[in-house]
C-alpha positions in Angstrom: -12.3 -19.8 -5.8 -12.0 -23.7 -5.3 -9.7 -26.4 -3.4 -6.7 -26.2 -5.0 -6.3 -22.6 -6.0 -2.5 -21.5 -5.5 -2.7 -17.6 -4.7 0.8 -15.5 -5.3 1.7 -12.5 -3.5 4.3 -10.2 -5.2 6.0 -8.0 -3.0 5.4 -10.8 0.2 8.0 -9.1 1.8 6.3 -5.8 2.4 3.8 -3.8 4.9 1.2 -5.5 3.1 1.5 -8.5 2.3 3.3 -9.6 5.6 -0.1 -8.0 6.8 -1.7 -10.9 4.1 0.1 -13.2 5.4 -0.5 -12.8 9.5 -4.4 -12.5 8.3 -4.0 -15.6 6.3 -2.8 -17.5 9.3 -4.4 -16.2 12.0 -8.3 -16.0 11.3 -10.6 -18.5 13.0 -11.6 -21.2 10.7 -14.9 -20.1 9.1 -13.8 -16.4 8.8 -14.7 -14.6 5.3 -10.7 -13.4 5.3 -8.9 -16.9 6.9 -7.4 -19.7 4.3 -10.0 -21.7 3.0 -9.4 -26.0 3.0 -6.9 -26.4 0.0 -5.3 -23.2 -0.3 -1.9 -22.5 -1.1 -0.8 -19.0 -0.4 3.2 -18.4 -1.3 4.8 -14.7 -0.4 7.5 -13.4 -2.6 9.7 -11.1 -2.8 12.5 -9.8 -4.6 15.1 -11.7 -3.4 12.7 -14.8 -4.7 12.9 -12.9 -8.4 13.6 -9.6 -10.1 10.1 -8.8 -11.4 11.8 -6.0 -13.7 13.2 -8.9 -15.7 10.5 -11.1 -18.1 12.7 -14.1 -17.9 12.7 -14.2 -13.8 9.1 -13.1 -14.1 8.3 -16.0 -16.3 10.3 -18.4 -14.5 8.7 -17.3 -10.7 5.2 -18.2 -12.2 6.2 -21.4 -13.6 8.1 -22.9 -10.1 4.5 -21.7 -8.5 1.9 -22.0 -11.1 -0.3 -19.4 -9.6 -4.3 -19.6 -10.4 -4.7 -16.0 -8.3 -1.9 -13.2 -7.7 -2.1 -10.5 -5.9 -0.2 -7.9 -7.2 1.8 -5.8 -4.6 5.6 -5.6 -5.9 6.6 -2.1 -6.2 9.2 0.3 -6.3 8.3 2.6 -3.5 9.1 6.1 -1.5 8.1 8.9 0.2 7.6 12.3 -1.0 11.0 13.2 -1.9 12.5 10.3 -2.9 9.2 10.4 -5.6 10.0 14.2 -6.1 13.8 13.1 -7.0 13.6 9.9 -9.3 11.0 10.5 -11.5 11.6 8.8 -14.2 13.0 5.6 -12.4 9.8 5.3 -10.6 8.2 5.4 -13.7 10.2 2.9 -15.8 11.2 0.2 -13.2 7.2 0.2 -12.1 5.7 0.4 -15.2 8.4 -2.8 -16.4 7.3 -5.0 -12.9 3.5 -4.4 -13.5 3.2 -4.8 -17.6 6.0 -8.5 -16.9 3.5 -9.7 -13.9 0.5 -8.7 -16.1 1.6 -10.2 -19.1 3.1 -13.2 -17.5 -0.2 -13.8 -15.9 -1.8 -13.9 -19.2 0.8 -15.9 -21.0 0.1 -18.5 -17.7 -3.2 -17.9 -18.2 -4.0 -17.0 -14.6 -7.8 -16.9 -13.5 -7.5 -13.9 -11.7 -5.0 -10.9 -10.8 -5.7 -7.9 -8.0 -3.2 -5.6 -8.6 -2.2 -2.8 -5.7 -2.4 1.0 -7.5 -2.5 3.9 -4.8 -4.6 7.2 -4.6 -1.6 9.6 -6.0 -3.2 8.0 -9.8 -5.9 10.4 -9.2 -5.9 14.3 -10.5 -4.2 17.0 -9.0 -6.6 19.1 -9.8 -10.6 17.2 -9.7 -13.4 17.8 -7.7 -13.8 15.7 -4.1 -14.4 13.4 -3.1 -12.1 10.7 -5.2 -14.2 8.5 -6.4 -13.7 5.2 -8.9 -14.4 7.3 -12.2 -12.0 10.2 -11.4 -8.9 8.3 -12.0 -7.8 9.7 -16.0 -9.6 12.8 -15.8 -6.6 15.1 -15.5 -2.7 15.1 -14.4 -1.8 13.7 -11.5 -0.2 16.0 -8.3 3.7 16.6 -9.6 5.6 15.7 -6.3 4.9 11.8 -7.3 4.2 12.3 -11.4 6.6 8.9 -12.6 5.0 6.5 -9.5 1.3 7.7 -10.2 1.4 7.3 -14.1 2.7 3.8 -13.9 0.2 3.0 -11.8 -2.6 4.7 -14.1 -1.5 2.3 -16.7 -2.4 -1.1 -14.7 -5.9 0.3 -14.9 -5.4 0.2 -18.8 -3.7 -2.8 -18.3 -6.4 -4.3 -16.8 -8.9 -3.1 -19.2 -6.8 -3.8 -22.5 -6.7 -7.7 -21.3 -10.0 -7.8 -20.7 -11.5 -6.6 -23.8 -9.4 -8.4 -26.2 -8.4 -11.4 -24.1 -11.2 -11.7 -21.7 -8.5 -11.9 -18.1 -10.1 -11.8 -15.2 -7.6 -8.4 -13.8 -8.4 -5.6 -11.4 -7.0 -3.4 -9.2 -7.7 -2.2 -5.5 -6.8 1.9 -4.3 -5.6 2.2 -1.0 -5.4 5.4 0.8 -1.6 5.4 2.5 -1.2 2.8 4.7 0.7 2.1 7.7 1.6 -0.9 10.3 4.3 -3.3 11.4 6.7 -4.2 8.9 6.6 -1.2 7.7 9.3 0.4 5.5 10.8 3.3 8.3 13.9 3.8 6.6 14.4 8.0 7.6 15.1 9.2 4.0 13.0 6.7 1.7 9.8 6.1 3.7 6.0 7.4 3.7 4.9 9.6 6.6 4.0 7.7 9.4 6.6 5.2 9.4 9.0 8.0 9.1 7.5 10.0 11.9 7.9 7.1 14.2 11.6 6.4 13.5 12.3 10.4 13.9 10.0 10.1 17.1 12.0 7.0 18.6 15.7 8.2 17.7 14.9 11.9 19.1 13.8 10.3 22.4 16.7 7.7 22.8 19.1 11.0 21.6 17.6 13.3 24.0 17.0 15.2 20.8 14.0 17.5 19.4 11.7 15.6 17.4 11.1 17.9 14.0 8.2 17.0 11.7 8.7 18.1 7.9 6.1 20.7 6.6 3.4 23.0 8.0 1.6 19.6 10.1 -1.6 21.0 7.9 -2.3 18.6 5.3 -4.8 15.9 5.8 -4.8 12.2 4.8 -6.7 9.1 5.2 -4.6 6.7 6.8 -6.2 2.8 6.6 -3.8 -0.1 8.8 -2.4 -3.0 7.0 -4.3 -5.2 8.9 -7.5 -4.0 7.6 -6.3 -3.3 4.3 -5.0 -7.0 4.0 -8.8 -8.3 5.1 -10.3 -6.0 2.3 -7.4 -7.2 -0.4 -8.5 -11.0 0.7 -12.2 -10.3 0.1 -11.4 -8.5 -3.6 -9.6 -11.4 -4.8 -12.1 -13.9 -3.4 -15.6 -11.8 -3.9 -15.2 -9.1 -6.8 -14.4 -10.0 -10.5 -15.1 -6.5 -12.0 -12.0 -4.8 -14.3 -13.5 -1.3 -12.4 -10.9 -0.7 -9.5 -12.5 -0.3 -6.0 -10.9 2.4 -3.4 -10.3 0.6 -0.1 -9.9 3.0 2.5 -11.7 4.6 5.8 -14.4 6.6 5.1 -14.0 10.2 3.7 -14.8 11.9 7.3 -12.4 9.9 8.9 -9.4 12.4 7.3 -6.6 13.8 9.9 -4.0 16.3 9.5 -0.6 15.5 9.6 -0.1 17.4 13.1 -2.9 15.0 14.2 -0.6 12.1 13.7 2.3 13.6 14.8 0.4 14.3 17.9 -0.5 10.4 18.2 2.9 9.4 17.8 4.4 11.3 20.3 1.7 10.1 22.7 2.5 6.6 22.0 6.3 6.8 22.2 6.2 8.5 25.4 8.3 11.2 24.0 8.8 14.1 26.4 11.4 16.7 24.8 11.4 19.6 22.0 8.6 19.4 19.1 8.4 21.2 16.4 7.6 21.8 12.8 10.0 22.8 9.9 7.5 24.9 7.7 10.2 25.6 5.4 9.9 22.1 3.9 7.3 20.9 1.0 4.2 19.6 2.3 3.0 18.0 -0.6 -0.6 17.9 -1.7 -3.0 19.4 0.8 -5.7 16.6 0.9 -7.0 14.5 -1.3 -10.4 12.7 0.5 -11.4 9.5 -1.1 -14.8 8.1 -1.0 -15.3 4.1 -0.1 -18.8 4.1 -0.6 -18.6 1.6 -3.2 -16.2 -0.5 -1.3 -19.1 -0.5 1.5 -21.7 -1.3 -0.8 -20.6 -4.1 -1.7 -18.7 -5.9 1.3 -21.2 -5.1 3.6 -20.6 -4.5 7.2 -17.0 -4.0 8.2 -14.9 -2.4 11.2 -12.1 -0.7 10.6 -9.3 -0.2 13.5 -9.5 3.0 14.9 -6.6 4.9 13.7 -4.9 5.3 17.6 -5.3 1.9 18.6 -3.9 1.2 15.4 -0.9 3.3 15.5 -0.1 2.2 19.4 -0.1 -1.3 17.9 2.4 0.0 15.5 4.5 1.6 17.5 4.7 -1.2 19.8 6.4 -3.8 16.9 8.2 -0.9 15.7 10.2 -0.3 19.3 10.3 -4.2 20.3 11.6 -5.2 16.7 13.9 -2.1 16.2 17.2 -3.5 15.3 15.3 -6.3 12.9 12.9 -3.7 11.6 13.7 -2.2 8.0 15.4 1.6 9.2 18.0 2.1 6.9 21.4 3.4 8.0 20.2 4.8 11.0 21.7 4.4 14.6 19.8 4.5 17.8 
């Protein structure tokens, strides 16, 4: 990357890429993940342009003229809202990915790092995840539309390569979490949620009642971290091959574990308990970031409480301007 370079962030808005943004800003000059001398770095979102129309598309990159993008924009949900709109979370992401990729071509953008998600990778496949695991089988049903759309940026990716020569590629986070998160009760992923039900039930006086058995496990990498590792793809890896960008495969914890943290860090004293009689989801699904590790070299990761206390903190301080949905405290 050179003086000069304009970098676009789809989906600006979000977890991530407000986490881009604070990293962007923030790290001491001289810092592998701070703006470099020259930069431009412009956040969008979807009040800046519908990315499920080619004409806005088109019309976003031309105001801008990216030379980088990261690719974040999504439609996104939790486990049920994936189990319930299948085929819209299939259509309206498979639309915004093939307009941004295309676009980017057209514009003839030097380099696109587009966000997929571990859910691309087999229900059924032998652990750890790994880089080379992604098309070799179905992927887990509860989130079948979101996962194959974003399967097919990794075809994407490889189709322009091949015949066109664009420098595209694609990053796999394991789920995320952090301030500015989505924590909307009915359309949000697990932690997020967990905290919003944690918060109400202790301003309600309320028992706090966590979906599912509490069993399954999950890597859970914060948007902090995730934005420093996003920064360093886009600047330091030009390979079509995807790279999984998470914790390290022992660092898994059930969803009880969380829970557990949660209700630590909000302070909540009343009635806890677990409604077994709801889906759970897929068990586990370890991912390995041995490659990731290879090739960044040393890096420290926020331990997962301090983390979550951090998140908790903005989450309770920003309440009324934090995204919660119709919810009342």
């Amino acid at each position: 990357m050179t003086s000069g370079d304009v970098i676009l962030v789809t989906g600006g808005s979000g977890l991530v890429g407000k986490a881009i943004e604070q990293i962007i800003s923030t790290e001491p000059e001289g810092s592998r993940f701070g703006k470099k001398p020259g930069e431009t770095w412009i956040f969008v979102g979807s009040k800046d342009g519908d990315l499920k129309d080619v004409e806005a598309t088109r019309k976003l990159f031309a105001k801008y003229k990216p030379t980088h993008v990261i690719h974040l924009a999504a439609l996104v949900g939790g486990l049920f809202m994936n189990m319930k709109h299948k085929a819209t979370f299939f259509r309206d992401n498979l639309v915004i990915n093939d307009n941004v990729l295309h676009t980017a071509h057209l514009q003839k953008t030097k380099k696109v790092v587009s966000c997929l998600s571990t859910c691309v990778f087999p229900d059924k496949v032998t652990y750890p995840l790994d880089e080379t695991k992604i098309h070799l089988g179905l992927p887990h049903e509860s989130n079948f539309g979101y996962a194959h759309a974003k399967r097919m940026v990794d075809i994407q990716n490889r189709a322009y390569k091949d015949e066109f020569g664009d420098n595209f590629t694609s990053a796999i986070p394991t789920n995320v979490f952090g301030k500015h998160d989505n924590f909307d009760l009915e359309d949000s992923h697990v932690i997020p949620g967990l905290i919003h039900k944690c918060y109400l039930a202790k301003k309600n006086g309320t028992p706090f009642v966590v979906s599912g058995t509490g069993k399954p496990l999950r890597q859970f990498i914060y948007s902090e971290d995730l934005a420093k590792l996003f920064i360093w793809q886009l600047r330091e890896y030009d390979d079509v091959e995807p790279v999984i960008l998470s914790v390290g495969e022992d660092e898994e914890i059930s969803i009880k574990v969380v829970a557990d943290a949660i209700v630590k860090a909000i302070g909540f004293k009343g009635e806890y308990t677990f409604d077994t009689a709801r889906a759970d989801g897929q068990f586990r699904k370890p991912a390995s970031n041995k490659k990731l590790l290879s090739l960044i070299g040393d890096f420290k990761f926020t331990p997962f409480e301090e983390a979550l206390e951090e998140t908790v903190a903005w989450f309770v301080k920003n309440y009324h301007n934090a995204r919660i949905g119709n919810a009342k405290a």
